[in-house]
N, C-alpha and C positions, 0 to 999 in steps of 0.2 A: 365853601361851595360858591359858585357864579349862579349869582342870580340877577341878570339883564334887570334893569331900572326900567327898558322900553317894552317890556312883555308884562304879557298876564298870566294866572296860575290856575291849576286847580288842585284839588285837595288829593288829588289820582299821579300829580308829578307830571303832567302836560303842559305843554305853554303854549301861547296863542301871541304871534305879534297881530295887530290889526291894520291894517292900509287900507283908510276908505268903506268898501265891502267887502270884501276879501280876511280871509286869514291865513296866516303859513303855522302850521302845528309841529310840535315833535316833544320829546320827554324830555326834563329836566337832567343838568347837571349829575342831579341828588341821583336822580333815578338811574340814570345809567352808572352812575358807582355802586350804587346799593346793588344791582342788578348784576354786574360783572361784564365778563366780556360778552359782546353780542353776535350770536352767531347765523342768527335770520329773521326777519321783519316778513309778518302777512301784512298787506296793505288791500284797502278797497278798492273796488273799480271806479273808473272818473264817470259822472254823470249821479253815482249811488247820491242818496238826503241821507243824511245821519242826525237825527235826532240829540240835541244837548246831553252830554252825560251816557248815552249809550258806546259801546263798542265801535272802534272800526278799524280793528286789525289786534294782531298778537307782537308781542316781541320777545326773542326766544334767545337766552341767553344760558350758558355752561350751566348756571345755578339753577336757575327757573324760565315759568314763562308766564308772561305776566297781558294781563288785555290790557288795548290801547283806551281809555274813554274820552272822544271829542270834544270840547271844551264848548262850544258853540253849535247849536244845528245851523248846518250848509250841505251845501251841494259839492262833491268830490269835482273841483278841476283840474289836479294833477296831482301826478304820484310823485316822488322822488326816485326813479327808476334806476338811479346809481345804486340804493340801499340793496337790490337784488344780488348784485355780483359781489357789495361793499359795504354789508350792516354795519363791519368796525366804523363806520363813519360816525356813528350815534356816539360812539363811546370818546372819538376824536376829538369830533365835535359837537356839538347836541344841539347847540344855535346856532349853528352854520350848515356847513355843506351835509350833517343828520339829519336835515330836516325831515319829516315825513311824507305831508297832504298838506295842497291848498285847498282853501273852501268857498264858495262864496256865498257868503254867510245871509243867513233870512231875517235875522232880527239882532240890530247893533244892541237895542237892551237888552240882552244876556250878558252881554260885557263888563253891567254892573255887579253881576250874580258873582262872579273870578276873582282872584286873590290877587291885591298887588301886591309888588315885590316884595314889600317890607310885612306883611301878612304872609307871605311865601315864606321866606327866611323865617320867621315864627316857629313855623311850624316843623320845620325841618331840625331847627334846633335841640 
């Protein structure tokens, strides 16, 4: 499994890159293989606060559908609006053009709370 050295994790199969305040999210590797193929993403409105560890958004694949949990509380600045017409993106790519939500994020120490990579891969093992 790809598990980016420059991201963060959480125990839910999310990853967070971090740039500055900001964060870009979307599901692991793992997840979208466990998961299968993907055949539609609910995502949040921009502007919503999401709370660390709460919900913000489904993704609904052949197999199941699983909730998305935000790795960080921020502020919704954008969707990935491709994912509407192109969920297969998630499965294409997970760390690229899958991405989900950016956020702009309220508090950098929660970033200690996240799994890095090599606690990531742990776990998945």
């Amino acid at each position: 499994m790809n598990v980016p050295a420059t991201l963060k994790f959480t125990k839910n199969h999310e990853w967070i890159k971090i740039d500055g305040d900001e964060g870009l999210i979307g599901i692991t590797d793992f997840a979208q293989s466990e998961l299968g193929e993907i055949v539609f993403v609910e995502l949040p409105k921009t502007g919503e606060v999401i709370q660390r560890e709460k919900p913000f958004g489904t993704v609904e694949a052949v197999k199941a559908v699983s909730d998305l949990f935000i790795p960080m509380t921020g502020e919704i600045i954008e969707i990935n609006a491709d994912l509407e017409d192109k969920p297969e993106l998630i499965n294409d790519d997970p760390y690229g053009a899958g991405w989900m939500i950016r956020v702009k994020l309220n508090d950098l120490s929660e970033k200690d709370l996240l799994l890095t990579p090599e606690d990531y891969s742990e776990l998945i093992q």
